[in-house]
N, C-alpha and C positions, 0 to 999 in steps of 0.2 A: 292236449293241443298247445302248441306254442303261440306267445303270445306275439300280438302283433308288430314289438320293438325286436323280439325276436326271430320272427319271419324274418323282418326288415332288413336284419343284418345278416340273415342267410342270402337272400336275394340280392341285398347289393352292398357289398364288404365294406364300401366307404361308408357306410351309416356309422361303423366303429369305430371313426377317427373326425370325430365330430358334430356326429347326431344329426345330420342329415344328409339328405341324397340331392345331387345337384338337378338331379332330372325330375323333385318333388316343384309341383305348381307353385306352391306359397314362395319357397326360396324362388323361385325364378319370376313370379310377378311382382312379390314386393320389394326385390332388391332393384327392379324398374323403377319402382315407386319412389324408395330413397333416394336415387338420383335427380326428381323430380322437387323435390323437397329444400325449401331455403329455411332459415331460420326464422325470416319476420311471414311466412306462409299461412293462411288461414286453411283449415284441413275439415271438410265435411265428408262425414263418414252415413254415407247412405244404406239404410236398410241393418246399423250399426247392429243389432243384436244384443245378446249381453256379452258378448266377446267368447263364443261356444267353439270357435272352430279354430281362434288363438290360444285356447286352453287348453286342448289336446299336443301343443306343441312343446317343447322344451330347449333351453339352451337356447343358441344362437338363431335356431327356425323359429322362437317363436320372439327374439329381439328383433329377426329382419323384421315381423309385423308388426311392427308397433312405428307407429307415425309421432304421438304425442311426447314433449319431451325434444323433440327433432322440429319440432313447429313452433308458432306462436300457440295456436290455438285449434283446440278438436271439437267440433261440432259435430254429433250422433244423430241421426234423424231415424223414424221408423217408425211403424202403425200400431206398435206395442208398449206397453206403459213399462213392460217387465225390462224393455232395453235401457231403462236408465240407470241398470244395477252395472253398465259396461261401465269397467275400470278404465278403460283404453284411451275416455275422453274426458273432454273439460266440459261438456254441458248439454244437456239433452233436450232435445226440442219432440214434441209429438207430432205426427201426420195426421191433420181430423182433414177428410176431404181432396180433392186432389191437385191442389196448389200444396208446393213445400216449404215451411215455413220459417224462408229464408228469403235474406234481401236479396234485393239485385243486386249483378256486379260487384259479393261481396264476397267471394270464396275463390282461393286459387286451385284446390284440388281437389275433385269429387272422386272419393274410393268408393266403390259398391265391390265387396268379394260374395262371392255365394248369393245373389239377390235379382239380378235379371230375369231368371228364369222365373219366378216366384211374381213378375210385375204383368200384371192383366192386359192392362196400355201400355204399351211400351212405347208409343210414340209420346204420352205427357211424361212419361218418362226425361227421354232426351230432350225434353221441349224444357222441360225444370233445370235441368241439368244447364243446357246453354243459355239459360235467363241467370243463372243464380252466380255463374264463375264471373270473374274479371277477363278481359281482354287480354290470350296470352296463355291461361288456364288452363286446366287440364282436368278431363275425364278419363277414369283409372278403373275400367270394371274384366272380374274372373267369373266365368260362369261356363257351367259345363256344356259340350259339343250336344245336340239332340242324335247326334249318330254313333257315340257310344256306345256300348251293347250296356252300362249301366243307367244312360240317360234313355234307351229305347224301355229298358226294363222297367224304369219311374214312371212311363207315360203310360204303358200297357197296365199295369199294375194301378187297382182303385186308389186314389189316395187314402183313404181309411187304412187301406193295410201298407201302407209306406213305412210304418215304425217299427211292427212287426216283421216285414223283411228285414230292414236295415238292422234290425236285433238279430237277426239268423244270418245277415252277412257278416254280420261281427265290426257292424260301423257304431260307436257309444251314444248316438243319437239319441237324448229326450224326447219323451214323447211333441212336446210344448215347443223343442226345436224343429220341427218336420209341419213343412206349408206347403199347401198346393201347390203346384208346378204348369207352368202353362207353355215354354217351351218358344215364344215369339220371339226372341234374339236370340235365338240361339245355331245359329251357322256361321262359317268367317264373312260369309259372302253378306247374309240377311245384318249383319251387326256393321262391316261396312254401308251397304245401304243407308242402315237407322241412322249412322251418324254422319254421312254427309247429304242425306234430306233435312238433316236440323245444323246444318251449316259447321260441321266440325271437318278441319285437317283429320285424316284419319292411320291410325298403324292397326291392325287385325293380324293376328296370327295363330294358327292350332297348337296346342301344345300335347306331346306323345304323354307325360305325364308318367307315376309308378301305376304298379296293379294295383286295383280296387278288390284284390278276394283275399288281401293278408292276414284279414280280423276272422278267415275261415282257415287258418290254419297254412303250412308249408305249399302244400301238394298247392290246393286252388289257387295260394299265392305263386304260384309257380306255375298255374294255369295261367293267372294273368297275366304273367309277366311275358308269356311267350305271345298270348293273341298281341298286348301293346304292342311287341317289337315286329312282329307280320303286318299288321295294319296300317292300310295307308294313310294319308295324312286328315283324310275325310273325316274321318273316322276317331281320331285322338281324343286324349279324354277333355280336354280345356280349351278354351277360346281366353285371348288373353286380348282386350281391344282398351284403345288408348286413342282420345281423340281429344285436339286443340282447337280452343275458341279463338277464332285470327285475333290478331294486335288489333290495334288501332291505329292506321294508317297516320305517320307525320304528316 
């Protein structure tokens, strides 16, 4: 079986002239993100992890992810003690309870990638999120569509055997990496919603994304490459949502 850098660059030629595909999620949401980014920026990385899904990346896809270095200051939050092994930041904070333990008013740019799906309340969610930014701020989260046929297959499937699939779809998933999934922001429509019931400007859009079956080889990877390109927009693998806390009026 070929491997999945090799799929990659069966299915889409340009992966060999610079190691990524411009229709891959990460390049296309966190190159939003850099635009978003000043130099004196405070940068809270929600649900930060230990940097798992930045490590799978190389070259320039895995430079667009990285905030730190580009900012003043990276702030990692998360409900696991193991996230403060993330290289990605400058300081780790833990979540005990469901306030986040962070000031007010004192972050210009909240990242959550891969972590939405994964939040029970999603409403103290966004209620955190618009308490904790400055006026002007910016929330910055990737999370997958529920109408995916791999986000249908997460929800049907017990979580217990989430690792073990993901091991037979050929996704390099830790066990320690794979958490429940509850699926409540996850539509453009419902993540709009969340974010202007808690008072954000909002941008929501689906993203078509590459196929999810490369880590099984040519053929599937080329199974998936044709459902992505049939399917309608409903349907795509990512939701890319971006919402601003208003100014403060002169």
């Amino acid at each position: 079986m070929s491997s999945p850098q090799e799929t990659l660059a069966r299915l889409y030629p340009e992966y060999r002239f610079g190691g990524f595909v411009h229709r891959d999620g990460a390049y296309r949401f966190f190159s939003r993100i850099q635009t978003l980014l000043r130099d004196d920026s405070v940068v809270l990385d929600v649900g930060c992890g230990t940097g798992f899904h930045r490590s799978l990346a190389e070259g320039f896809l895995r430079e667009v992810q990285v905030v730190g270095g580009k900012s003043r200051r990276v702030i990692g939050i998360d409900v696991t003690r193991d996230s403060a092994s993330n290289d990605a930041i400058d300081e780790f904070r833990l979540i005990e309870g469901g306030a986040w333990p962070v000031e007010d008013s004192s972050i210009d740019l909240c990242v959550s990638d891969w972590v939405v799906e994964h939040v029970e309340d999603v409403d103290a969610y966004f209620r955190e999120a618009f308490r904790v930014l400055k006026p002007g701020g910016c929330l910055c989260f990737r999370t997958p569509n529920r109408f995916h046929y791999s986000s249908l297959a997460a929800w049907l499937i017990p979580d217990a055997l989430h690792h073990r699939v993901r091991q037979l779809a050929g996704h390099p998933h830790e066990e320690e990496d794979v958490f429940p999934t509850y699926y409540r922001a996850n539509t453009v429509g419902r993540c709009r919603r969340l974010l202007r019931r808690h008072g954000f400007e909002d941008l929501v859009y689906a993203h078509k994304g590459i196929s999810q079956l490369m880590g099984m080889g040519y053929g599937f990877g080329l199974l998936g490459k044709v459902i992505e390109a049939i399917s309608p927009s409903i349907c795509w693998h990512e939701i890319h949502a971006f919402g601003r806390k208003p100014a403060l009026k002169a």
